[in-house]
C-alpha positions as CSV (number, residue, x, y, z in Angstrom):
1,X,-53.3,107.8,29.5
2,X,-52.4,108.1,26.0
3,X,-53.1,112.4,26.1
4,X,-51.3,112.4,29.3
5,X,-48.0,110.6,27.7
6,X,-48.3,112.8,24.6
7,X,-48.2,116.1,26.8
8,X,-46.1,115.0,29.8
9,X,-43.5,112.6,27.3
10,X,-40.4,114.5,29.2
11,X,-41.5,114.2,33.0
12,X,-39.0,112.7,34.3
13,X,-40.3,109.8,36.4
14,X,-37.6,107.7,37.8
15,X,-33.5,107.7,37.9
16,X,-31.6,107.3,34.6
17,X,-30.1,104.1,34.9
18,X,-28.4,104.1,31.0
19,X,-28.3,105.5,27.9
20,X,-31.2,104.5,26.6
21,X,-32.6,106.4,29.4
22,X,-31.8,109.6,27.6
23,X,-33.7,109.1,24.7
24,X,-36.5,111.2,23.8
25,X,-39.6,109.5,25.1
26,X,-41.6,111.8,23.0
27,X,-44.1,110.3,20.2
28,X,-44.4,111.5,16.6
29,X,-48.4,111.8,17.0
30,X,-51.0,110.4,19.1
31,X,-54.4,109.0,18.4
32,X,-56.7,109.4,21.1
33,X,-60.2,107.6,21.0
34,X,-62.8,109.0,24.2
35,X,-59.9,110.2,25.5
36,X,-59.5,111.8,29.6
37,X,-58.2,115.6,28.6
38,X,-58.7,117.1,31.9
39,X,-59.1,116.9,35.5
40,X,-61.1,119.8,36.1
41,X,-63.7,118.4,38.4
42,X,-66.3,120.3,36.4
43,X,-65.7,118.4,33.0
44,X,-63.8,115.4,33.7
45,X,-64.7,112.0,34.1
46,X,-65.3,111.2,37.7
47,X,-64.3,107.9,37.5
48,X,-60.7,108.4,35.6
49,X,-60.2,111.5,37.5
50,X,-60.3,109.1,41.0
51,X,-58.2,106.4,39.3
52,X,-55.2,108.7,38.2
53,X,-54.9,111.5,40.9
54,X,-57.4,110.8,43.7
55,X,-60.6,111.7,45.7
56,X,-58.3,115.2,47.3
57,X,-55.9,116.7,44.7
58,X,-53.9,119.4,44.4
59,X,-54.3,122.5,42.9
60,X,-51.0,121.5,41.5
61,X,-52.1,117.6,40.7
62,X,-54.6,118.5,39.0
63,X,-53.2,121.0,36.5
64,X,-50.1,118.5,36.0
65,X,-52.4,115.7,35.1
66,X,-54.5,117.7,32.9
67,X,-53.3,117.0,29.5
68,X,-55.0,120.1,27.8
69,X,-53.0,122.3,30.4
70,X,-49.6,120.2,29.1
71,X,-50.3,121.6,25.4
72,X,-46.5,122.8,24.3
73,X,-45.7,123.9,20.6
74,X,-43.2,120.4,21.3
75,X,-46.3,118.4,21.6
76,X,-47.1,115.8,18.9
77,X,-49.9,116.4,16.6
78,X,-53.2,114.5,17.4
79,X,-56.3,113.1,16.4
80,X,-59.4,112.8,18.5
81,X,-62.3,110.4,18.0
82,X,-65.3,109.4,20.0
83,X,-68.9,107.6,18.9
């Protein structure tokens, strides 16, 4: 979740209701520990990749939910980490 908010902070995913609405959702840097990058069925975590898009995506659902496809030069700078 954390890689997919880092790369996807602008998606607009509900009706502006006030101003604080148009605020920049975007964080200054994101620490991601095992983190889910992807949704390619041929790396990603079959369990994660069920939870967040399904057992039928898209092509379409699957590139939008796969944070390492997201990657902007807007995105915040991040640090990975896993045991």
């Amino acid at each position: 979740m954390a890689a997919s908010l880092a790369t996807r902070y602008n998606a607009s995913v509900y009706t502006a209701i006030d101003a604080i609405d148009q605020q920049s959702a975007r964080p200054d840097f994101a620490i991601l520990a095992y983190p889910v990058i992807s949704m390619d069925p041929a790396i990603a975590h079959r369990g994660s990749r069920k939870a967040l898009i399904g057992d039928t995506p898209t092509a379409e659902q699957q590139r939008r939910y796969s944070p390492e496809q997201n990657v902007t030069p807007e995105t915040p700078p991040r640090k990975y980490g896993s045991a």
